[in-house]
N, C-alpha and C positions, 0 to 999 in steps of 0.2 A: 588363397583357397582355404577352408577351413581345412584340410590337411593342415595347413601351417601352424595351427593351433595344439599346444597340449592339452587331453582331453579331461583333466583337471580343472581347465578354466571354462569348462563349456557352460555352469554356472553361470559365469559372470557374464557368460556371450550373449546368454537368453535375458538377461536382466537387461545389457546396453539394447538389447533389441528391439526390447519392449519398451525402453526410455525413448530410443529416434522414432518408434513407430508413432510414439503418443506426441510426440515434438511432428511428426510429418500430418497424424491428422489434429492437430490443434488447430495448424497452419494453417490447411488445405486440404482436409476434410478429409484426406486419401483419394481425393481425387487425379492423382497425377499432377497437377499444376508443378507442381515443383519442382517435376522433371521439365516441363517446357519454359520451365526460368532459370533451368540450370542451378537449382539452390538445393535440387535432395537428387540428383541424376542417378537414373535407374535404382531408385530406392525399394522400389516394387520386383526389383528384376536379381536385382543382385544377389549371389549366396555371400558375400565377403563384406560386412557390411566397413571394412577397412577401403573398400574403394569407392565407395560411396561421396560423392562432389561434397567439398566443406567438412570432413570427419578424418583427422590424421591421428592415424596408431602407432604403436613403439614396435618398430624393426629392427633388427638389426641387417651391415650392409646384403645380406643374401635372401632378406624377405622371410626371414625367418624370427621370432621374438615371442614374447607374451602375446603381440597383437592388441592389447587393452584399447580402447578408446583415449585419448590424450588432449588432444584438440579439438575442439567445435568452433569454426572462423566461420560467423553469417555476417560480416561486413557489407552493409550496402545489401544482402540479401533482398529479394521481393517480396516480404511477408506482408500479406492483407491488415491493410488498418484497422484496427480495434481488436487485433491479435494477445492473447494473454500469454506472457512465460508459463507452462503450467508446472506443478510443482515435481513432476515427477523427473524433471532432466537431475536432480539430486539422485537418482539411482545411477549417475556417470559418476560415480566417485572416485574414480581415478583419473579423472579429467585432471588438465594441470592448465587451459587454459580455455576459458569461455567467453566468445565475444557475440553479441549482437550490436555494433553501432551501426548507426544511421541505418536504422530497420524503422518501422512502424508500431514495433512494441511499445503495450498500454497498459491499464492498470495495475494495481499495487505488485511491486517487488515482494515475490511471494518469499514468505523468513523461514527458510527449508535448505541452508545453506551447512548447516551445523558436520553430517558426513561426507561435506567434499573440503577431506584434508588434505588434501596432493594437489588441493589446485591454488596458484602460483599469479595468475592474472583474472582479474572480473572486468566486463569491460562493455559498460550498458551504454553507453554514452549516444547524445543525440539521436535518442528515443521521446517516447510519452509516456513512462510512468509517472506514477501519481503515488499519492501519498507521502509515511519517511521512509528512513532506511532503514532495514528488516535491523535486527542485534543477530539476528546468528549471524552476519558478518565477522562481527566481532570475532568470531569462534574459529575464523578460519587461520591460523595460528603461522602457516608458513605462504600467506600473501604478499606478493610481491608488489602488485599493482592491481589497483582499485579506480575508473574511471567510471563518473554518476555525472559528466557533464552535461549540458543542455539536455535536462526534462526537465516535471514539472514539481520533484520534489518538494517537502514543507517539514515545516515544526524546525526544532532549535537542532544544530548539527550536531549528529550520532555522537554519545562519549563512548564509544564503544572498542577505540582502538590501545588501551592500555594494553594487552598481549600480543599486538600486531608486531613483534620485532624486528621482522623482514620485509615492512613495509618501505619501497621506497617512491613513490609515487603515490599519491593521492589527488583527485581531482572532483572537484565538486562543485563546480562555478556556474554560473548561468540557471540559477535554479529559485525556489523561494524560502530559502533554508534562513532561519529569522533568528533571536536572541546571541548571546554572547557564544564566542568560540569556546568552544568545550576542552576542556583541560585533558582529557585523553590525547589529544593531538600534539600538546607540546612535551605529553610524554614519550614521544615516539622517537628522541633522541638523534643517535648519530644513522638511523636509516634512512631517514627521507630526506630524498634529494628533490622533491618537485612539489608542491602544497600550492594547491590552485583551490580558493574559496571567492573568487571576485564577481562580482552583477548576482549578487544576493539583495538580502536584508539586514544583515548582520549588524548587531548593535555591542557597546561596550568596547573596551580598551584591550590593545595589544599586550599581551603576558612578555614579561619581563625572560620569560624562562623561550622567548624564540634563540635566546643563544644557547641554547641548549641542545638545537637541529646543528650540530655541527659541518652537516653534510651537504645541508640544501643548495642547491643551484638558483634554483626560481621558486619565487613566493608571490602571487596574486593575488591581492583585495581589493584589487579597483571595483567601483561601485557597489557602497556597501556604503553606512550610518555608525562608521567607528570613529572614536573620538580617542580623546589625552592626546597624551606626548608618543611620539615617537619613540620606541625605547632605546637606546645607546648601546644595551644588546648585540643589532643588527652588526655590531664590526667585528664580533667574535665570528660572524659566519665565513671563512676564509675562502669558500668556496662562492659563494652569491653573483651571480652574472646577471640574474635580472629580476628588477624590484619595480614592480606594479601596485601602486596605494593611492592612486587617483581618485578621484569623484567620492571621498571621504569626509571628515568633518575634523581634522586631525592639525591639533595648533599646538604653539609653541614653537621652538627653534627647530632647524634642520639637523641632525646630529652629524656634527663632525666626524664621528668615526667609521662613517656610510666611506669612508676613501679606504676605511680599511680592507675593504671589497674588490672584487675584480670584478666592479662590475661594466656590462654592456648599455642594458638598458635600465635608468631611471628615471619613475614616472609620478609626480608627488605633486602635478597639480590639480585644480579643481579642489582648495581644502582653505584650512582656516591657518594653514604658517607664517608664521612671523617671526620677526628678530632678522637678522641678516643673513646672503647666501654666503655660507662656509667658502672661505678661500679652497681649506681643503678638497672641495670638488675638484677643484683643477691639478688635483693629483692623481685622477682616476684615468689613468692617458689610453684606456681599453676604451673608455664612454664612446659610445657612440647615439646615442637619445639619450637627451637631459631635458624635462619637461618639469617647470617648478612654475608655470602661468597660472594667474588665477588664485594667488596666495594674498597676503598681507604683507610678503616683506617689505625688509627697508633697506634703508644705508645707497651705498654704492655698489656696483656691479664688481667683483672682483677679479682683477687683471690675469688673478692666477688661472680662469676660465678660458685665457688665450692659450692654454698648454694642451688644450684639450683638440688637438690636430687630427684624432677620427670622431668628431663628432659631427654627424650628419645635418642631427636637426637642436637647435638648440631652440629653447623657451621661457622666456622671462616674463613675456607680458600678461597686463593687468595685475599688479601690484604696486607698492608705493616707491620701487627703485627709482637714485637719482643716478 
């Protein structure tokens, strides 16, 4: 109830109110609909707008706290196609976490992000916006995670995460994000664990500074237009479990020091490698997908490939192995 509230923040109360109101008729015009799809329930009706379906507040356990707005979760929400973010959900700025995936949200990612510093996750994914990425991302200083997968994003990807320190997820795959990886991202050091850029455009060569993600888990570029060498880099990542760089243009040798990895999954064909498969693979005894078809190698198949006892699906074909 608004009792629960101290009457200090009644401010901020009238502000969140008027951000979900303008989020409810952006949607659905204030026609109610929202309540009959269950994505804004009794949004009309409510005094608390903390109970409102998809809006979770800070409580503590006796239903007592600031009450702030915190969460906005419209996963799978019903929003009408050719719905716009409008820009005013930035007056939640004590959000700490905003999702709309797999919604029908469209046009441009309005760049109005700059005063939501407490929020922690963004999470637009398999949406339809268009355009790039706003830069006030950039600005949001204690981001955690960042998902822009499957829309219809362009232009060369954001260098906008040199401040990001807390970033440890980043996702941006499935989109039409074009030119070389932008060097903000491999400044982002020992926080990210997850760096998904795969089924782009992407052109130009892998930075030598990917061991410099000390942290990362999983890195995707499958299908993408990158080229050189493989960097040798990749075995300083101690933590790598799964390494997706298929459907590339990526030659030269396979690096040996890929064994330094734990990894699960490796996926490195559909490219232009060549020279011989590393014995060393067959050191990798976690592998369980090893996909290297559709290269140039050569030589002989290496025995040490028999150590690899969980591996499910193994892949050699279409190269010049004897």
């Amino acid at each position: 109830s608004v009792a629960a509230f101290e009457p200090r923040r009644m401010a901020d109360r009238v502000k969140t109110r008027y951000a979900l109101s303008v989020l409810n008729y952006t949607f659905w015009g204030g026609s109610g609909a929202g309540v009959a799809t269950d994505t804004f329930d009794a949004w009309s009706h409510e005094n608390d707008e903390c109970n409102f379906a998809r809006v979770f507040c800070e409580y503590d356990g006796e239903g007592f706290g600031d009450g702030l707005v915190r969460v906005l979760d419209f996963d799978e929400a019903d929003i009408p196609e050719g719905s716009v973010l409008p820009g005013e959900v930035t007056m939640l700025n004590d959000l700490n976490v905003l999702i709309f995936t797999s919604t029908r949200l469209g046009g441009k990612i309005p760049d109005v992000f700059s005063p939501m510093q407490d929020l922690r996750i963004l999470d637009l994914d398999d949406c339809v916006f268009t355009g790039t990425v706003p830069e006030s991302i950039g600005t949001l200083l204690n981001l955690e995670e960042l998902r822009l997968n499957d829309n219809i994003l362009e232009g060369p990807l954001p260098d906008i995460f040199w401040n990001l320190k807390f970033l440890r997820v980043l996702e941006l795959q499935k989109n039409l994000f074009s030119g070389t990886i932008s060097q903000s991202i491999w400044s982002l050091g020992p926080s990210l664990e997850d760096l998904r850029i795969g089924d782009n455009e992407l052109t130009g060569t892998l930075s030598t500074q990917i061991g410099n993600l000390r942290n990362l888990e999983r890195f995707w570029a499958y299908t993408n237009q990158l080229t050189g060498k493989i960097p040798t880099q990749f075995g300083q990542l101690s933590l790598l479990n799964d390494l997706a760089m298929d459907d590339n243009r990526f030659v030269g040798a396979i690096p040996k020091q890929l064994a330094s990895c734990p990894l699960t999954e490796l996926w490195l064909n559909t490219n232009r490698l060549s020279s011989s498969v590393p014995a060393a693979l067959g050191e990798i005894f976690g592998l369980e997908n090893l996909y290297l078809d559709e290269n140039l190698l050569t030589g002989t198949v290496p025995s040490q490939l028999g150590n690899l006892y969980n591996c499910t699906d193994l892949f050699l074909n279409n190269n010049k192995l004897s």
